[in-house]
C-alpha positions, 0 to 999 in steps of 0.5 A: 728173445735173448734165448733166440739169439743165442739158439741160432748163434749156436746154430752157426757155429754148429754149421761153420764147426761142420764146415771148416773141416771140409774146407781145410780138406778140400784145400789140401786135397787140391794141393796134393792133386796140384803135386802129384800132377807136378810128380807126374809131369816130371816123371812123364819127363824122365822117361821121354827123355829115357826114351831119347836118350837111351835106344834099344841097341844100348840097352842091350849092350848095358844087359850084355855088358852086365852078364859078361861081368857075371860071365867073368866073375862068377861061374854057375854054381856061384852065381845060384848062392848069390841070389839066394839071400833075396829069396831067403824071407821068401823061401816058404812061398812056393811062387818066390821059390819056382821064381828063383828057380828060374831066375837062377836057371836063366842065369847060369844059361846066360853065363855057359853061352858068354863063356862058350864063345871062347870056344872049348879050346886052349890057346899057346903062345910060344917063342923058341930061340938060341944059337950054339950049345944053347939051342938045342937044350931050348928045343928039346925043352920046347919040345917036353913042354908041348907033349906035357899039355898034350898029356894033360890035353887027353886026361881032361878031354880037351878037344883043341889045342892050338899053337902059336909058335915064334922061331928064330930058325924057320927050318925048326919047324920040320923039327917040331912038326916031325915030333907032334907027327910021333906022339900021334898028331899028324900033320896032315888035314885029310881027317876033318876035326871031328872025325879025330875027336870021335877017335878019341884024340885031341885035335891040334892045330900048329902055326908057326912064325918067324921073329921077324914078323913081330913089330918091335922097333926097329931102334930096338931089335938088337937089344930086344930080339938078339941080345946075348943073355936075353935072346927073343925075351921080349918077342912076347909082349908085341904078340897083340899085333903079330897075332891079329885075329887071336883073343887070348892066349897064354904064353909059356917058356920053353922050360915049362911042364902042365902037371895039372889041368891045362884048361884049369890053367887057361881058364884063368881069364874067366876069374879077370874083370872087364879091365884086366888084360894080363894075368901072372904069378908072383915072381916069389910069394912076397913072405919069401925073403930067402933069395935076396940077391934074385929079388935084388937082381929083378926089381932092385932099383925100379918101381914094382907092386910086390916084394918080389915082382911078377914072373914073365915066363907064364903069361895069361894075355888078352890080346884083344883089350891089349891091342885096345889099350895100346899095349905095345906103344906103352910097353915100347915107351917104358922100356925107352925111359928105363933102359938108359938107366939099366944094364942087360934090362930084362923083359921081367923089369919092364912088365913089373914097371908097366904094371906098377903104373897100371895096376887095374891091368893086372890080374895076379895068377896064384902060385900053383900055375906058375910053380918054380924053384924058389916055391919049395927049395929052402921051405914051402912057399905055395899054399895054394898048390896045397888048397888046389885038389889038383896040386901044382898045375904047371911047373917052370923050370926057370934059372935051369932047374930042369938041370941034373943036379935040382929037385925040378929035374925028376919031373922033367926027366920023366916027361922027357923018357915017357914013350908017348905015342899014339898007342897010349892014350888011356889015362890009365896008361899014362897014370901008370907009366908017367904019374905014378913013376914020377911020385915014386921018384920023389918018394923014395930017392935017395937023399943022398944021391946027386938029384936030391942035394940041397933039396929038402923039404922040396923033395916031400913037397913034390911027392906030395903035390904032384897029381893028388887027385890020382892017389 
């Protein structure tokens, strides 16, 4: 009887021993159904919100604005090397590979089509003032500047160029149109554009304006526009509303000459992100100490980012963000603040003290688009000209250094003499007639001669990195 007993007890517990786990299971399993159904509920929640919230025309504009900071950033060659770590587990699947491919052919595709709507062409701003002896040196100056990115224009198949030239005497527009008319650019509008590109010529598009069309305050003309040193200096910096329908363009003195590539140089808004608006050179490279009293001169005594500030006479300007930022009322409000408290301010101060507050604003342009006296005279202070297989791209004649007398000069003096007319085109003529005769000047003049005094190591320099490309 005891045995029975404990035979069916030993059968109960055999059947709870079977059942308890089935139980325990079959609890947590509808606790994680209860979850999921939870996790589902919630993520059903987020995506109609998602839905509500973001329409198809922000997504959009959220996948554009990414490409364009591709676009900006990258150019086709880099953006393939960037993707390719994702691939590189992946590189022996045939399906990864061809995925990749075309990944990165869309990609490249997207960034040639932002970067096209800036259209092929090379946008100028310029400002040509002066009265007395004074103006006709800026003139001629003005004058061997446009024909040198008309040279570089033609060397590197640039199909357009355009000017927007600011004049403080409008009869000086006969002048330039009559010069432009002589190296072969009529002025006339019988021959459509690409009926001239077809005759292997870059096509070239004149605006002119007065100053006074510029809206700078009133209260501020006379010190801004007609001051005695600094006359138009500041005419640049309210380009944004005088030039309404312009997106970007780069303002050069008058004493500047394009040795290099000059849609290499304008291209230096592709390199800006989506903040920037505004892009220049270091006045000197901040390991330049050799010129105290000019950096004392510049920014002695205002706030500025570098030891030596930037240069205001070589300008990369997004006119568009400007114009959106406010650039001019700022601008306006700076000067009114800082020029209580320093004589003869220059347009220079007042860029560095703008930029200083505002550094996202500023994209900082290496030195071999912006290459002045003070890169070479006394030793070499540009080692990115050396990096660049073009050399030194543009060459600025501040402080008179196109003068007789300074190293700067020879390259002004050529470009000056170079008999440039419709008949010499060929970049084998203007190799032969303009670069070469240049290289040679710097090579073998005599060290002794009046051009070369004090130049040292610049003379070398500039033999050296001027047009490396063609020898």
């Amino acid at each position: 009887m005891i045995n029975l007993k404990k035979n069916n007890l030993s059968r109960k517990f055999k059947v709870l021993s079977f059942l308890f786990p089935l139980l325990i299971f079959s609890v947590c399993f509808s606790g994680f159904f209860a979850v999921s159904q939870q996790l589902k509920s919630a993520y059903n929640n987020i995506l109609e919100k998602a839905t509500v919230t973001l329409n198809p025309t922000q997504l959009s504009a959220t996948y554009n604005t990414i490409l364009e900071e591709a676009a900006i950033s990258l150019n086709p060659q880099q953006i393939s090397s960037s993707y390719n770590p994702i691939f590189e587990k992946g590189r022996e699947d045939e399906v990864s590979m061809q995925y990749q491919k075309r990944y990165d052919m869309r990609m490249v595709e997207e960034v040639k089509s932002i970067r096209a709507k800036r259209g092929n062409k090379v946008v100028i701003g310029i400002v040509t003032c002066g009265n007395g002896r004074d103006r006709q040196l800026y003139l001629d100056e003005t004058v061997n500047m446009i024909k040198s990115v008309l040279i570089s224009a033609e060397i590197y198949n640039v199909p357009l160029v355009e000017f927007h030239h600011f004049l403080e005497h409008p009869e000086d527009e006969k002048l330039f149109r009559q010069k432009l008319d002589e190296m072969g650019y009529p002025n006339d509008r019988k021959n459509s554009t690409s009926e001239r590109l077809e005759r292997g010529k870059v096509n070239v598009r004149l605006n002119f304006y007065s100053i006074l069309n510029v809206r700078i305050p009133r209260q501020f003309v006379k010190q801004m526009i007609f001051h005695p040193r600094f006359r138009c200096a500041y005419v640049r910096f309210y380009f944004p509303s005088a030039l309404p329908k312009v997106d970007s363009l780069i303002y050069m003195d008058g004493d500047a000459i394009i040795t290099g590539n000059v849609m290499q140089v304008f291209d230096q808004f592709s390199k800006m992100n989506s903040r920037q608006m505004i892009g220049a050179v270091n006045d000197m490279e901040p390991e330049n100490d050799r010129f105290p009293d000019k950096t004392e001169w510049v920014v002695g005594g205002i706030p500025h980012l570098t030891r030596n500030g930037f240069n205001s006479g070589i300008l990369w300007m997004n006119l568009t963000r400007m114009r959106e930022f406010g650039w001019e009322e700022r601008f306006t409000r700076v000067y009114q603040d800082y020029s209580r408290n320093i004589a003869d301010t220059l347009d220079q101060q007042i860029l560095n003290i703008l930029v200083y507050f505002n550094p996202e604003l500023l994209f900082v342009v290496p030195c071999q688009f912006n290459f002045g006296p003070a890169s070479c005279e006394g030793g070499f202070f540009c080692r990115a000209a050396i990096e660049d297989p073009l050399g030194i791209q543009l060459i600025h004649g501040n402080g008179f250094s196109f003068k007789q007398g300074r190293p700067l000069h020879g390259v002004y003096k050529h470009f000056e003499q170079f008999y440039y007319t419709r008949n010499s085109y060929s970049v084998d003529y203007i190799k032969d007639n303009l670069l070469k005769p240049i290289r040679s000047w710097y090579r073998y003049s005599n060290s002794n001669s009046v051009e070369t005094v004090g130049s040292g190591k610049c003379m070398g320099t500039l033999s050296r990195m001027l047009f490396p490309n063609f020898f």
